[in-house]
C-alpha positions in Angstrom: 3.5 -33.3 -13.7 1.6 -29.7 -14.1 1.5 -29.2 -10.4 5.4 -28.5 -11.0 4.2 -26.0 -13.8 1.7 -23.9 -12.0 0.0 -21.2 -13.9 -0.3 -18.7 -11.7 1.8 -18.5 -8.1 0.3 -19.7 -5.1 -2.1 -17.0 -3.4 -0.7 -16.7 -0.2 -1.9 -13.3 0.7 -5.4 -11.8 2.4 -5.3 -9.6 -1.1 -3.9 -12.0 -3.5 -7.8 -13.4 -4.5 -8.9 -9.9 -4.9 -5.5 -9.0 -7.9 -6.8 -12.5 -9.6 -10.1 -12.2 -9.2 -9.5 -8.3 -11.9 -7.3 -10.6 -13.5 -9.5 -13.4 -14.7 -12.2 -10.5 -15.7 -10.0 -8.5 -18.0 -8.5 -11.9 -19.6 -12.3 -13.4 -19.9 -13.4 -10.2 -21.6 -10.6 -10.0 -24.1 -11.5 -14.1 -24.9 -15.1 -13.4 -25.4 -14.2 -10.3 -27.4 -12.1 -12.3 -29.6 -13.8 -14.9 -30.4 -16.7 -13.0 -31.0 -15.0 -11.1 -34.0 -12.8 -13.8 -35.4 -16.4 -15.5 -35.3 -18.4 -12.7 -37.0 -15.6 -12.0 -39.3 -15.7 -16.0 -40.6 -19.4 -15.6 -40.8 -19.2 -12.6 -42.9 -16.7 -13.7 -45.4 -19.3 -16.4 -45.9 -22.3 -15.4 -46.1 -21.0 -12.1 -48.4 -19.1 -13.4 -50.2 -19.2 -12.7 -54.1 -21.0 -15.9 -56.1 -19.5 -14.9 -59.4 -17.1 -12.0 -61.1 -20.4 -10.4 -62.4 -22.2 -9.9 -58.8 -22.3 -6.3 -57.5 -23.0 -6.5 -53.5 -25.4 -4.5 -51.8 -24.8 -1.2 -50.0 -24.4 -1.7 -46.4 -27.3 0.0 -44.4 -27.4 2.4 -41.3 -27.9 1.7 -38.3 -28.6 4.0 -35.5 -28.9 1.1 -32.8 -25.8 -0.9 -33.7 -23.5 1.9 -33.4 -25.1 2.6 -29.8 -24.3 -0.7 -29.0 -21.5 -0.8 -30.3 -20.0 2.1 -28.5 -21.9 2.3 -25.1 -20.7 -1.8 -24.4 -17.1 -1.5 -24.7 -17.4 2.1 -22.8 -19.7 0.4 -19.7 -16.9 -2.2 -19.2 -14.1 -0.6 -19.3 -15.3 2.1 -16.6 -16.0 -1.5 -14.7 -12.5 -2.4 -14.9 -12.0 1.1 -14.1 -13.8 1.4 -10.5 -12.7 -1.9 -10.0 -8.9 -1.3 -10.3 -9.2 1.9 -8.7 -11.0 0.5 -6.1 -8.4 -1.7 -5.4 -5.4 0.0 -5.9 -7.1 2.5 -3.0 -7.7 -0.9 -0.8 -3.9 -2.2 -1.2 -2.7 1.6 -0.8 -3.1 2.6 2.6 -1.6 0.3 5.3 -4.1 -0.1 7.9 -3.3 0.7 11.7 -1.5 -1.9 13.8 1.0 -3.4 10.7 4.2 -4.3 11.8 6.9 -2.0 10.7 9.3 -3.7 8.1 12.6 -1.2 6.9 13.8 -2.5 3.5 17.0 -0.6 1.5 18.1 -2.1 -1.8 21.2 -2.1 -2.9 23.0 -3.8 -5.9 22.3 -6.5 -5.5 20.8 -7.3 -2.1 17.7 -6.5 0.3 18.6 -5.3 3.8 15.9 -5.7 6.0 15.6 -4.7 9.4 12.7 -5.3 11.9 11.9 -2.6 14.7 13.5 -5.2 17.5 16.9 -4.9 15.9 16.8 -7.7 13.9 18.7 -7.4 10.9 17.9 -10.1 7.4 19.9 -10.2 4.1 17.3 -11.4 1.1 15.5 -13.3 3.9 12.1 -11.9 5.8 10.2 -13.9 8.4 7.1 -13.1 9.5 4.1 -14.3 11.3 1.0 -15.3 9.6 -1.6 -13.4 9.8 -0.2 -10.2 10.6 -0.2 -7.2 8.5 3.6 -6.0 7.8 4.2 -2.6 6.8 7.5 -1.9 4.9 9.0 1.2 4.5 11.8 1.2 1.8 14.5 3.1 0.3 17.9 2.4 -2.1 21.4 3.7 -2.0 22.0 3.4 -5.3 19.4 2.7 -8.5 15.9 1.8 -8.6 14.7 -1.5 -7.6 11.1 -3.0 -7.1 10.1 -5.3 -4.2 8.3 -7.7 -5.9 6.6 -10.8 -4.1 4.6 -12.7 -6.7 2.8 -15.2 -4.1 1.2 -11.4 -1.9 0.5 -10.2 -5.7 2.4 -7.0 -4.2 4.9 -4.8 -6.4 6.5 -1.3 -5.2 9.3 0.4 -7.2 11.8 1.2 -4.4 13.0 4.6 -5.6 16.3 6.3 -4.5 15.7 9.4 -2.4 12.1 8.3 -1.4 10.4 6.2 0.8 7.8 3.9 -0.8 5.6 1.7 1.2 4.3 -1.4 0.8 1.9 -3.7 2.9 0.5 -7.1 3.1 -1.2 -9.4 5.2 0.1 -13.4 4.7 -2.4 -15.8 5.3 -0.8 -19.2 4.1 2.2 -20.8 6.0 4.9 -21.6 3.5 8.3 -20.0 1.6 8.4 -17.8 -0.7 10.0 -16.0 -3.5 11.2 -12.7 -3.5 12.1 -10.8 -6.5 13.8 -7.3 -7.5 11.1 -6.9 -10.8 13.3 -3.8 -12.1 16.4 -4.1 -14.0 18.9 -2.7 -11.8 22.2 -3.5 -13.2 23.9 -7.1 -14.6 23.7 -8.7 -11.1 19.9 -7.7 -11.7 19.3 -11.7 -11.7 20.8 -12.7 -8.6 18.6 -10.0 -6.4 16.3 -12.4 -5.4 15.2 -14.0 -1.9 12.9 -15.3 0.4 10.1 -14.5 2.7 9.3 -17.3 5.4 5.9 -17.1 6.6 5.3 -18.9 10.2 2.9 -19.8 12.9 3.1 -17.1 15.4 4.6 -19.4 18.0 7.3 -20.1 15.6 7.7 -16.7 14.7 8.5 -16.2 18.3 10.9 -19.0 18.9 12.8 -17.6 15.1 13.3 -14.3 17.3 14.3 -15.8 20.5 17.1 -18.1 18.5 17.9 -15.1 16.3 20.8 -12.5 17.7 19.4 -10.0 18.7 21.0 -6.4 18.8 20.3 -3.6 20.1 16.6 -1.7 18.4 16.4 0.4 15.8 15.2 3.6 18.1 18.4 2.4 19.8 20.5 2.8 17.7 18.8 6.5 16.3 19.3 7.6 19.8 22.9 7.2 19.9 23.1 8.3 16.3 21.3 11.4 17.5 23.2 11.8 20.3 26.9 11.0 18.1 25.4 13.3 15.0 24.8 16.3 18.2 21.0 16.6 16.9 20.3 16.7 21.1 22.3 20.2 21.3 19.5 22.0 19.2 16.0 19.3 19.2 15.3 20.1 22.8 12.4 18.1 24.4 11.5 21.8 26.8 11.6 23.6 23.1 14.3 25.3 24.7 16.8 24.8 21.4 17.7 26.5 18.4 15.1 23.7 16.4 12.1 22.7 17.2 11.5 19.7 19.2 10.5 16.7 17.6 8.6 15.2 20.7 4.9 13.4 19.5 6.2 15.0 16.1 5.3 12.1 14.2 2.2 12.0 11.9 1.7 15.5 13.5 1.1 18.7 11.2 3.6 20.7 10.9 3.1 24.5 9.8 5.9 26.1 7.6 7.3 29.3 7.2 5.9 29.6 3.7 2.8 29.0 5.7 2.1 25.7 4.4 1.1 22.7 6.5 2.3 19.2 6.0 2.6 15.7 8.2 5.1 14.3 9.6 5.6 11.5 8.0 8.6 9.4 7.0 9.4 11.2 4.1 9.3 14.4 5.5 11.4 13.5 8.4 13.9 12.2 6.0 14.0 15.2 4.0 14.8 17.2 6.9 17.7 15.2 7.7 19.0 15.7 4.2 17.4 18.7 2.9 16.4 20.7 5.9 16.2 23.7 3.9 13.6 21.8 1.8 10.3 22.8 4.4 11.5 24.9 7.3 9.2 24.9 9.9 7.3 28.3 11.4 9.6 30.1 13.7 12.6 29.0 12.8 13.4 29.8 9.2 16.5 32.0 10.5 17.9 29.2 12.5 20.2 27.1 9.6 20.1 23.1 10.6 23.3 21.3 8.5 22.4 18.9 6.3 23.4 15.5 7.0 23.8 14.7 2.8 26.4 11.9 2.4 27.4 11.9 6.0 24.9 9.3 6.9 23.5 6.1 5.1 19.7 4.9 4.6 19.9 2.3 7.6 21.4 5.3 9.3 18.7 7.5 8.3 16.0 4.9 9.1 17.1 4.5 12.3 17.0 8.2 12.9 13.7 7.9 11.8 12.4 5.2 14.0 14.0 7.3 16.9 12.0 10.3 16.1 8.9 8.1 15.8 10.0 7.3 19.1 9.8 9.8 21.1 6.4 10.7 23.1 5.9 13.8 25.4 5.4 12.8 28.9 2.6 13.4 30.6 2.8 15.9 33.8 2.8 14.4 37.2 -0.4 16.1 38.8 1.1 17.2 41.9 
């Protein structure tokens, strides 16, 4: 009967043991804490407490070494659950290298995913076990939060951003995926799945799947519709700079700053490109593309971008 009623979801992620483990520490502390006063308190109503109307009780006493205790104990564990959260939260931050790229964009009240191939999934996401997955996600319209209680992974997806989330499944099975932030009154029916598979399955769902054209396919001819080629010139030759091996590359600005080339900055400058103009070219106006393109448009410009490698020169 209680294996219907589980208390906590099934760990299904490499990180999952790790969220529990901080868990089970902060609730076993607050127990012991507790019981330990409600136990003290029941004690001391006991033992001090008045035999008759006449009795006068006795003066408490200081105590140098109880109030040492009593303040150095609770300080030492919670700078424990301290280095230990922040320690994790560091750990589960950074996607390490080699993640497969995942593009998520919310929208009331559905998840659009899309995978690098071209494949596009509507509340569904399969993936192989084993293998880290990297999303990258935006909305169109309000906040949401990609929530997957079986990863113990949570990211507020927050228009005009890119948040990023990671994970690394490591139990075969389906399951649930939730929007964990009130996002309107279909707020209840956001919900979906993630399908974890054996690799080989993995590849036989992509073979059977339809598959259209790539997501750098379709930036390129968004690029090439949109007229970005007329002025990002791979010879450097154009009014903007080129945006060959661009990608997680510093970029120096005119106000002398420097910043990488990361997703959000790439889609800033497609929306905002007045936001951080780059050195050299702060007289040199690039439109902004604000409301004439959507997120999946803008992701795929992105993946385009992060595309696009120099080629290396034919030693003659």
């Amino acid at each position: 009967m209680w294996k219907d009623f589980p208390l906590f979801p099934e760990a299904a992620s490499t990180s999952a043991r790790d969220v529990d483990l901080l868990y089970f520490f902060i609730v076993a502390i607050n127990v012991i804490f507790t019981i330990g006063v409600f136990a003290v308190a029941v004690y001391f109503a006991i033992k001090y407490r008045r035999k008759n109307e006449h009795e006068i009780p006795p003066q408490p006493g200081h105590s140098t070494l109880f109030e040492v205790v009593s303040s150095a104990v609770p300080t030492v564990i919670v700078m424990i659950i301290f280095g230990w959260g922040t320690w994790l939260f560091y750990v589960n931050y950074i996607p390490p290298k080699g993640a497969m790229d995942i593009f998520v964009v919310g929208k009331q009240w559905m998840w659009k995913l899309q995978h690098p191939e071209g494949h596009r999934e509507i509340n569904e996401l399969h993936i192989p076990v084993g293998q880290t997955v990297k999303l990258t996600m935006t909305t169109e319209d309000v906040l949401h939060s990609f929530y997957v209680p079986a990863f113990r992974t949570k990211k507020d997806v927050v228009p005009g951003h890119y948040t990023t989330l990671w994970f690394t499944p490591n139990k075969v099975g389906k399951y649930h995926l939730f929007c964990a932030e009130y996002c309107g009154t279909q707020h209840s029916g956001m919900i979906g799945w993630v399908h974890v598979m054996e690799p080989a399955d993995y590849e036989a769902w992509l073979q059977g799947t339809v598959r259209g054209e790539t997501m750098s396919q379709a930036g390129e001819r968004l690029f090439g519709r949109l007229g970005c080629n007329t002025c990002h010139k791979a010879d450097n030759s154009g009014r903007c700079p080129t945006l060959e091996n661009v990608f997680n590359e510093p970029v120096r600005l005119a106000n002398g700053q420097t910043v990488t080339a990361d997703e959000a900055y790439l889609r800033e400058s497609i929306l905002k490109p007045t936001a951080k103009v780059v050195a050299g070219y702060q007289n040199q106006e690039m439109p902004s593309f604000q409301g004439q393109v959507s997120e999946d448009n803008v992701l795929q410009l992105v993946a385009y971008i992060k595309s696009l490698k120099k080629q290396p020169e034919v030693k003659k």
